[in-house]
MARRO-262217 format. One record per residue: residue in one letter; residue number from 1; x negated, y, z of N, C-alpha, C in turn. Coordinates in Angstrom, 2 decimals, decimal comma, always signed. Atoms other than C-alpha are relative to their C-alpha. Layout:
BEGIN
<pt lumfi="A" romi="NUM" n_x="X" n_y="Y" n_z="Z" ca_x="X" ca_y="Y" ca_z="Z" c_x="X" c_y="Y" c_z="Z"/>
...
end
This chain:
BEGIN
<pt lumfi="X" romi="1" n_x="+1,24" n_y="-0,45" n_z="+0,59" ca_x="+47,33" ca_y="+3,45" ca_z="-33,63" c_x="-0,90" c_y="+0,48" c_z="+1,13"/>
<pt lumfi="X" romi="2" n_x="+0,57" n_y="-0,25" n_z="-0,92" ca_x="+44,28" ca_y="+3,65" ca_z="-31,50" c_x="-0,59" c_y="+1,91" c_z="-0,32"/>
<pt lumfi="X" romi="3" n_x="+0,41" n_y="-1,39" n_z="+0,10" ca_x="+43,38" ca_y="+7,37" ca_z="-30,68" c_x="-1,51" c_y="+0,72" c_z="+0,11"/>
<pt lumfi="X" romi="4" n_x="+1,04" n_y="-0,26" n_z="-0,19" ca_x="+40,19" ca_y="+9,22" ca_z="-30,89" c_x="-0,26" c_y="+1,20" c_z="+1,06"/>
<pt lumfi="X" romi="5" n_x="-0,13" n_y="-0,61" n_z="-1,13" ca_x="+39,24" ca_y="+11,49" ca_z="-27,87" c_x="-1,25" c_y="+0,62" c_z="-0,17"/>
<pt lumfi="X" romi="6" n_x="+1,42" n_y="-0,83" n_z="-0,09" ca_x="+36,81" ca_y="+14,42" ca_z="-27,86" c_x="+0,03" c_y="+1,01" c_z="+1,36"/>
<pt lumfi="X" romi="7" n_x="-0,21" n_y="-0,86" n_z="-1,21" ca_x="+35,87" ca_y="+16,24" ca_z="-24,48" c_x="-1,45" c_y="+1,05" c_z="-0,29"/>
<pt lumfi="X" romi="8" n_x="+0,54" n_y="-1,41" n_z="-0,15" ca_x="+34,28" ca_y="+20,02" ca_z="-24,40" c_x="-0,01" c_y="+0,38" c_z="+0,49"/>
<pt lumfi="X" romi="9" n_x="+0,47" n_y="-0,64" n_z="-1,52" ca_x="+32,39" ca_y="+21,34" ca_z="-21,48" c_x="+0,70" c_y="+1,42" c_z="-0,26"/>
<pt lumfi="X" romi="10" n_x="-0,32" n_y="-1,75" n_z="+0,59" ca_x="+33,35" ca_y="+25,09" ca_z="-23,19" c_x="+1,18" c_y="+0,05" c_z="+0,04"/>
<pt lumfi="X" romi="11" n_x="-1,64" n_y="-0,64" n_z="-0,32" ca_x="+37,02" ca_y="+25,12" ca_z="-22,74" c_x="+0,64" c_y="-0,66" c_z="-1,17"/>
<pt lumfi="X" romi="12" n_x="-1,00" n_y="+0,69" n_z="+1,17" ca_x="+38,38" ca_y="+23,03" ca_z="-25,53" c_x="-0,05" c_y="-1,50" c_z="+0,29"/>
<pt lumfi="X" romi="13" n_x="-0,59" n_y="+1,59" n_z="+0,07" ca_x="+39,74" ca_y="+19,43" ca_z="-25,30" c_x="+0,65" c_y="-0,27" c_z="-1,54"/>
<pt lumfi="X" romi="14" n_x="-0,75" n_y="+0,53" n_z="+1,10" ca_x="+40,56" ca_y="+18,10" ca_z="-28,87" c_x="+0,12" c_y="-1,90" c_z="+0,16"/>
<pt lumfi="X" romi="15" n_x="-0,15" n_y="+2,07" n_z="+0,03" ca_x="+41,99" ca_y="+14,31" ca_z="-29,93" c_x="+0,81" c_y="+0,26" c_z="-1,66"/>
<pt lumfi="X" romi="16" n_x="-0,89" n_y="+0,08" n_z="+1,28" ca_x="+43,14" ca_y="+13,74" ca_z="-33,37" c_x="+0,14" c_y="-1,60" c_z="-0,64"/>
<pt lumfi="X" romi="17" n_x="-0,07" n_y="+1,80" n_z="+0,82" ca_x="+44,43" ca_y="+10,19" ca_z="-34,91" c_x="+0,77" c_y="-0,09" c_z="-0,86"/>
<pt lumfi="X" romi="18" n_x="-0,60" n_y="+0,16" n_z="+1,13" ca_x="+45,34" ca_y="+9,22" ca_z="-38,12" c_x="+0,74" c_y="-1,03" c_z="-0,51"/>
<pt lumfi="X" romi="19" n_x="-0,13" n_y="+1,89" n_z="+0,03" ca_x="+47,37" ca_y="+6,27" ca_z="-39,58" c_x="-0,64" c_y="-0,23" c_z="-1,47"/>
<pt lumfi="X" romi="20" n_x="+1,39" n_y="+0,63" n_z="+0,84" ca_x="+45,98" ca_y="+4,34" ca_z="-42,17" c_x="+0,84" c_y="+0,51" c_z="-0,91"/>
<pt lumfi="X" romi="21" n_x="-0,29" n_y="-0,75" n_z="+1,55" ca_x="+46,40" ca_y="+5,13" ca_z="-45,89" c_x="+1,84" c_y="-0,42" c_z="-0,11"/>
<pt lumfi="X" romi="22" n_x="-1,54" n_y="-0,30" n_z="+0,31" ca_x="+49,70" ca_y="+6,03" ca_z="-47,22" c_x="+1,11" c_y="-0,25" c_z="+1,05"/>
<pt lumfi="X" romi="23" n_x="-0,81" n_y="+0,05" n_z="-1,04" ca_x="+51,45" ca_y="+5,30" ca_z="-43,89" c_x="+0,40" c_y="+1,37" c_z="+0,08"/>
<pt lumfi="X" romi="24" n_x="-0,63" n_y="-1,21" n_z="-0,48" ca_x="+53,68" ca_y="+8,45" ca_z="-42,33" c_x="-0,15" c_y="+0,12" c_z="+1,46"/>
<pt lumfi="X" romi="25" n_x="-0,27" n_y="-0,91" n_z="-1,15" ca_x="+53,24" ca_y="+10,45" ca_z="-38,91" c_x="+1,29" c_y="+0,17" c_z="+0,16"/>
<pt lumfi="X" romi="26" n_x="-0,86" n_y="-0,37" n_z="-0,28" ca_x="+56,28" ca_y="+10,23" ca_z="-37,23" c_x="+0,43" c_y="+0,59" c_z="+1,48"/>
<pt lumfi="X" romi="27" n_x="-0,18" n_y="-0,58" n_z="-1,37" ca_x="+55,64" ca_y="+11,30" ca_z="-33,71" c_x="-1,19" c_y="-0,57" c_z="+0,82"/>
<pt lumfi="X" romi="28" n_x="+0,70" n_y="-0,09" n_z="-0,45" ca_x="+53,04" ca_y="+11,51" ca_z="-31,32" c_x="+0,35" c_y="+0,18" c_z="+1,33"/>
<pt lumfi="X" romi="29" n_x="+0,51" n_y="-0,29" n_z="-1,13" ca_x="+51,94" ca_y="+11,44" ca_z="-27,61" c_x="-1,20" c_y="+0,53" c_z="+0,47"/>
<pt lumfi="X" romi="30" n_x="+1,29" n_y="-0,87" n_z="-0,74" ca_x="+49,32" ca_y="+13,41" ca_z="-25,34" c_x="-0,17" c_y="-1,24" c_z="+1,28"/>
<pt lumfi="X" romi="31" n_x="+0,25" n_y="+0,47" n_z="-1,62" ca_x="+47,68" ca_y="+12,17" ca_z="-22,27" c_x="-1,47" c_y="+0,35" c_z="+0,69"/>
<pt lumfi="X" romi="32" n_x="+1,33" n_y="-0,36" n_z="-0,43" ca_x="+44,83" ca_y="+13,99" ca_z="-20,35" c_x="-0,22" c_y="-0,27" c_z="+1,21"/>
<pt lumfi="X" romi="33" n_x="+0,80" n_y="+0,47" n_z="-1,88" ca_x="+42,79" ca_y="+12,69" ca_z="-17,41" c_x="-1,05" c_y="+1,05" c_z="+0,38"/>
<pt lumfi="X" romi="34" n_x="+1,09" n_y="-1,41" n_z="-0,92" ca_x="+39,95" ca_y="+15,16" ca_z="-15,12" c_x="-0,94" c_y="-1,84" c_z="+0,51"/>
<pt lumfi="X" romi="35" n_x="+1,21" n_y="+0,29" n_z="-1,07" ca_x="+37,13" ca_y="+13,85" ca_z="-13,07" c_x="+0,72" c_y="+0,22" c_z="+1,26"/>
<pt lumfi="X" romi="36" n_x="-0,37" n_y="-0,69" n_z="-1,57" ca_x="+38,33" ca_y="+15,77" ca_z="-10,30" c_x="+0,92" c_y="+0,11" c_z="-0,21"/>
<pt lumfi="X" romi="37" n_x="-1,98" n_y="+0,14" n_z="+0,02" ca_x="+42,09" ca_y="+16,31" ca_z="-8,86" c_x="-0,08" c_y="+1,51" c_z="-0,71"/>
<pt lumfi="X" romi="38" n_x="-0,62" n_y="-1,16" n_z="+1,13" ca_x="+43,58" ca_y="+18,45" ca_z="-11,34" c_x="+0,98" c_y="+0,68" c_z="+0,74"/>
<pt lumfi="X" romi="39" n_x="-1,15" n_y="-0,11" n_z="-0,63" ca_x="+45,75" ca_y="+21,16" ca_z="-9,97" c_x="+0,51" c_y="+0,89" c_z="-1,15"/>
<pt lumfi="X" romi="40" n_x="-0,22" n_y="-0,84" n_z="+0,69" ca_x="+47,98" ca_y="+23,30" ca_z="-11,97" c_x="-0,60" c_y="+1,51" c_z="-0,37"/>
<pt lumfi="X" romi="41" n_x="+0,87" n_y="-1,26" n_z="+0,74" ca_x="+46,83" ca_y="+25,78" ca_z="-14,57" c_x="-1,52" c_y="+0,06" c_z="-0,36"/>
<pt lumfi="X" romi="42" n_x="+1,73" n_y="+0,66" n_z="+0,87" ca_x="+43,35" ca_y="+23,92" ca_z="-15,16" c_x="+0,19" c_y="-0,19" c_z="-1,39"/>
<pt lumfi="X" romi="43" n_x="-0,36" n_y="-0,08" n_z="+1,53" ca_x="+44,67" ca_y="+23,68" ca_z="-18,69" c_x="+1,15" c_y="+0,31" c_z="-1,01"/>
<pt lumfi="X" romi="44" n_x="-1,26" n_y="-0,44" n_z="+0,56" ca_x="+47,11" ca_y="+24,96" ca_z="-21,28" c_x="+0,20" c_y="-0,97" c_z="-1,17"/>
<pt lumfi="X" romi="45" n_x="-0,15" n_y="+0,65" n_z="+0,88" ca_x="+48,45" ca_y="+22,92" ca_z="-24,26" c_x="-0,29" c_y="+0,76" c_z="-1,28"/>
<pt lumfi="X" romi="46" n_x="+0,15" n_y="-1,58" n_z="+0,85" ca_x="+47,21" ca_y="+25,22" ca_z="-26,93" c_x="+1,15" c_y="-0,82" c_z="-1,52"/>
<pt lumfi="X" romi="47" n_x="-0,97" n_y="+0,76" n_z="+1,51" ca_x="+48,79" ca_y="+22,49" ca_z="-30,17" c_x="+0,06" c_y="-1,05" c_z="+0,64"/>
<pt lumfi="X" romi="48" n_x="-0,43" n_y="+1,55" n_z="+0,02" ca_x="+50,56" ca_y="+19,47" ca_z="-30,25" c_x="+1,05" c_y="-0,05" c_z="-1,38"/>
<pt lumfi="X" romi="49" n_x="-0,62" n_y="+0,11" n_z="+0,92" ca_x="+51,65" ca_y="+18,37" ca_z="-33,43" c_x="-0,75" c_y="-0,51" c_z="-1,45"/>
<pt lumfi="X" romi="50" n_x="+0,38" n_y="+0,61" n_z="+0,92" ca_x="+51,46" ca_y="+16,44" ca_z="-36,61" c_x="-1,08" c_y="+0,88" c_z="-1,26"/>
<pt lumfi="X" romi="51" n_x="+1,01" n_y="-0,73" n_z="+1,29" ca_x="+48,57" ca_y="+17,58" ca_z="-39,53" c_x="+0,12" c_y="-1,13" c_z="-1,04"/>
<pt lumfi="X" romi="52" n_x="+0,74" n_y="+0,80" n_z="+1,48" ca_x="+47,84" ca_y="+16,63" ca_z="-43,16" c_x="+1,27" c_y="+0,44" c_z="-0,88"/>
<pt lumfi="X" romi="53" n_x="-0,83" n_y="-0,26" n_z="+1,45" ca_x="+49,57" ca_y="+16,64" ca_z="-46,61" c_x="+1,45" c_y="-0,13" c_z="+0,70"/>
<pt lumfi="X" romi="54" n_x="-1,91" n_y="+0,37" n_z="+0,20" ca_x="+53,52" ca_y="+16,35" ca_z="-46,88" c_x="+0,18" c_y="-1,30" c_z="-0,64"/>
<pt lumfi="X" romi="55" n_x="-0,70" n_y="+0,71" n_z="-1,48" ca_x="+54,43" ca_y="+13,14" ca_z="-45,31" c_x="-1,66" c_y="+0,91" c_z="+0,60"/>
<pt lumfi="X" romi="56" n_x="+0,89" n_y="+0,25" n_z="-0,89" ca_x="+52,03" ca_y="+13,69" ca_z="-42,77" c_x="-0,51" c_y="-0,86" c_z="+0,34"/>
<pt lumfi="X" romi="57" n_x="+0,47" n_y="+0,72" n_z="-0,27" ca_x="+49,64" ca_y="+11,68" ca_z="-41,71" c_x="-0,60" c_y="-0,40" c_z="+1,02"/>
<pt lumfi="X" romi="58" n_x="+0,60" n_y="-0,21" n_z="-1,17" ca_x="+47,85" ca_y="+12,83" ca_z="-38,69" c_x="+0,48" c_y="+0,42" c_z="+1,29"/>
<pt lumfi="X" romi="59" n_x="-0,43" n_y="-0,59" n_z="-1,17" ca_x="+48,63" ca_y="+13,88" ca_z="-35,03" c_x="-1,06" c_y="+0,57" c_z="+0,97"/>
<pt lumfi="X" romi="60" n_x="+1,45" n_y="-0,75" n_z="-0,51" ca_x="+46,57" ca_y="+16,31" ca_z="-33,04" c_x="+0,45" c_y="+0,88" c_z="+0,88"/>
<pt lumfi="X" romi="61" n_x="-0,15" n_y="-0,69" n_z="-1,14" ca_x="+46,22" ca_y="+17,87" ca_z="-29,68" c_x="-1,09" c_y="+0,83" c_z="+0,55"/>
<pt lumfi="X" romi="62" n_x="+1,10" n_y="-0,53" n_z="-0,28" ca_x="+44,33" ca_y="+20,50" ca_z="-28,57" c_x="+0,19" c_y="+0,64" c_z="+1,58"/>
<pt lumfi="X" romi="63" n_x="+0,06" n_y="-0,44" n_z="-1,06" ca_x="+43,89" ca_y="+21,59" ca_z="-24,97" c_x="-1,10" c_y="+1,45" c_z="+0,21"/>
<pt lumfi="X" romi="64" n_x="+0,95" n_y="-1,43" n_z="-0,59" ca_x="+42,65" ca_y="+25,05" ca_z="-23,64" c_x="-0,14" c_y="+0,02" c_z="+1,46"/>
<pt lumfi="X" romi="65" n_x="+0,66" n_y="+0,67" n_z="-2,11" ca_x="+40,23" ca_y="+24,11" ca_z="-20,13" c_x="-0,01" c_y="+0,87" c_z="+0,41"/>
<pt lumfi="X" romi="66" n_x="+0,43" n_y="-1,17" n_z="-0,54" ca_x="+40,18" ca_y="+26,83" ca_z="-17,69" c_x="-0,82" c_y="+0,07" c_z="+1,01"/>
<pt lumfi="X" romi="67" n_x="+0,45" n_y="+0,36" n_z="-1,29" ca_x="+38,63" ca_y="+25,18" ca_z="-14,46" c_x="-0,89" c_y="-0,76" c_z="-0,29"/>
<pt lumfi="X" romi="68" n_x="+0,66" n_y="+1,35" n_z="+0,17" ca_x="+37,69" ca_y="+21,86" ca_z="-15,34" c_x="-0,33" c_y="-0,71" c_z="-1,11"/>
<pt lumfi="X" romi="69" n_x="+0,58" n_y="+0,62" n_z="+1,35" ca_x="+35,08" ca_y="+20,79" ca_z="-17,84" c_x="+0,18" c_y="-1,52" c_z="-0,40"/>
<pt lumfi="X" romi="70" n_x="+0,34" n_y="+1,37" n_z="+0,42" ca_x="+35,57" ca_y="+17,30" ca_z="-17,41" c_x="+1,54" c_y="-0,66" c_z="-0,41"/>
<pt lumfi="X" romi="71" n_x="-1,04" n_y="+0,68" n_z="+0,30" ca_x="+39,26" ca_y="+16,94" ca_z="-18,68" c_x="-0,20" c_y="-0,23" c_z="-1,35"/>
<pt lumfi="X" romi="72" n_x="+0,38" n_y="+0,47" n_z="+1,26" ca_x="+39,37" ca_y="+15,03" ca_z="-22,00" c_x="+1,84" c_y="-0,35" c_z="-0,22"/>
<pt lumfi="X" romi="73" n_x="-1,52" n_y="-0,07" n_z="+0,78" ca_x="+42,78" ca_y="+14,34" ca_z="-24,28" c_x="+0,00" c_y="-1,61" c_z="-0,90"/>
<pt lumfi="X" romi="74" n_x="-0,41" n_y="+1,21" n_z="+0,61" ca_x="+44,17" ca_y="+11,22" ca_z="-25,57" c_x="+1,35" c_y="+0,20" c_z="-0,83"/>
<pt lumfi="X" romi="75" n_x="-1,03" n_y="-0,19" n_z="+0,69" ca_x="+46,41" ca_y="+11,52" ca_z="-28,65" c_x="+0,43" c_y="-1,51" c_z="-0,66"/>
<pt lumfi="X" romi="76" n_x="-0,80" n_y="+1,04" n_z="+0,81" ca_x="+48,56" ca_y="+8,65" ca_z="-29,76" c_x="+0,88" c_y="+0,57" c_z="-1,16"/>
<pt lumfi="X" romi="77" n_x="-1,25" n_y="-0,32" n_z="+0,35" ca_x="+50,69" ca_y="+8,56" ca_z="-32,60" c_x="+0,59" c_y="-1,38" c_z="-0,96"/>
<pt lumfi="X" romi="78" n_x="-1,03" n_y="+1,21" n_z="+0,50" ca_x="+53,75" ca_y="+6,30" ca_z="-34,23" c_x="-0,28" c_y="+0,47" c_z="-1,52"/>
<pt lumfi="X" romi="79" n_x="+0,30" n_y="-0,01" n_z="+1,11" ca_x="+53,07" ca_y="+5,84" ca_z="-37,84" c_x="+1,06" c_y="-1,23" c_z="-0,70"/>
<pt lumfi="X" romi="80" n_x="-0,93" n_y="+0,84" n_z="+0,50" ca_x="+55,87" ca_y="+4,28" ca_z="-40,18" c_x="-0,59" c_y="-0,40" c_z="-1,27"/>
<pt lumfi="X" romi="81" n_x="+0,75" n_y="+0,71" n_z="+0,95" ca_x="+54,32" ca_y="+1,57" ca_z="-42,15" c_x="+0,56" c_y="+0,08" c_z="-1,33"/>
<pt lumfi="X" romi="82" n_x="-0,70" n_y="-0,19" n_z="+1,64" ca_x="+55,14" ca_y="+2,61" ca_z="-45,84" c_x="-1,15" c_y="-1,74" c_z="-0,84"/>
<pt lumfi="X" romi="83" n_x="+0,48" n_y="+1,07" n_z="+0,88" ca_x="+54,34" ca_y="-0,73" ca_z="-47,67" c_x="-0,20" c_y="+0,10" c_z="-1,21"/>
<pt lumfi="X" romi="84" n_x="-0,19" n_y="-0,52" n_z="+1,49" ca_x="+53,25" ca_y="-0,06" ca_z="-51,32" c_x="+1,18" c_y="-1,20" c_z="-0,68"/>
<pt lumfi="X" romi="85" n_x="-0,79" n_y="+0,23" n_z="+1,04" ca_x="+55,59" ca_y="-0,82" ca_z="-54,07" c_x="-0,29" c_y="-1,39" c_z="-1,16"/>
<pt lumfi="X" romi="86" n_x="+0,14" n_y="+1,11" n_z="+1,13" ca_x="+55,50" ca_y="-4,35" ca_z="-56,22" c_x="+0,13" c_y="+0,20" c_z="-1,32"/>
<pt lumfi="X" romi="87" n_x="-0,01" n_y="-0,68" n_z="+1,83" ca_x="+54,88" ca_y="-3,94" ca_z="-59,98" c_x="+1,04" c_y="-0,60" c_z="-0,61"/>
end
């Protein structure tokens, strides 16, 4: 599932991706890039982890920037194709 990526000069990095209807969230990846060389402690992981109803549906990462405005967040996630039901 392709991920959506939001970057925040103010100290927040969000990414959230969903799978498609009635599918399930079963696990997720992060991945954040900079502008500039990143050294440790330019950012904290504030969440990582699945959102929405019970299955889940969504996966979502939020980063807390401390240095560097120009890091942005890339959330993937694995979604188990629930196929509807034949009448």
């Amino acid at each position: 599932m392709v991920a959506h990526l939001l970057s925040y000069p103010l100290g927040i990095a969000n990414s959230t991706v969903s799978c498609l209807p009635r599918d399930v969230a079963i696990s997720g990846e992060h991945n954040s890039t900079s502008l500039i060389i990143s050294r440790p402690g330019q950012y904290d992981i504030r969440y990582f982890w699945s959102l929405g109803p019970d299955p889940t549906t969504n996966w979502s990462t939020q980063l807390l920037v401390r240095i560097d405005p120009t890091i942005t967040v890339v959330t993937t996630v694995n979604c188990f194709d629930n196929l509807p039901l034949r009448p």
